[in-house]
C-alpha positions, 0 to 999 in steps of 0.5 A, spaced: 075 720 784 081 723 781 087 724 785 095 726 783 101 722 785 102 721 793 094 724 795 091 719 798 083 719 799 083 719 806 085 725 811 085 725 819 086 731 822 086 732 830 082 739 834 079 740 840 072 742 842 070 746 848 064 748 850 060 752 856 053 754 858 047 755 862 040 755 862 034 758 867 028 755 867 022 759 868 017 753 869 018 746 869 018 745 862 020 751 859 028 755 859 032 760 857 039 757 856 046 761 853 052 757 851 059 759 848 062 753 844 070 754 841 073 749 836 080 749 834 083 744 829 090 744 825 089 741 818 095 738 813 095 735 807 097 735 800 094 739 793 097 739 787 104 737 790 103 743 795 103 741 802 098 746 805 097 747 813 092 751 816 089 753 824 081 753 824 078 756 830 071 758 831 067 761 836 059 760 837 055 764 841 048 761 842 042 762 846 034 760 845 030 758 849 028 750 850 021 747 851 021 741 854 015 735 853 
């Protein structure tokens, strides 16, 4: 790996990740189920001799069904 003056190969950012959902089950071994799932996290480190920071979040919206053996 190539890295330039004061970049180290190792970073560690902190996030939160929060997640909700249900499920309806039709028999016992099948469910149709719906989830909502947010991540947020605040990443910096230097590229280049550049410090750069930014704030990420997602948002997922899943839904399926399960079939359970």
């Amino acid at each position: 790996m190539c890295r330039s003056r004061g970049e180290d190969a190792n970073d560690t950012s902190l996030g939160v990740k929060v997640g909700a959902g249900v499920a309806w089950h039709f028999t016992p071994v099948i469910a149709m189920f719906g989830e909502y799932r947010f991540t947020h996290f605040s990443p910096e480190f230097t590229f280049g001799g550049t410090d750069v920071s930014t704030d990420l979040n997602t948002h997922w919206v899943l839904v399926g069904v399960s079939f359970r053996f």
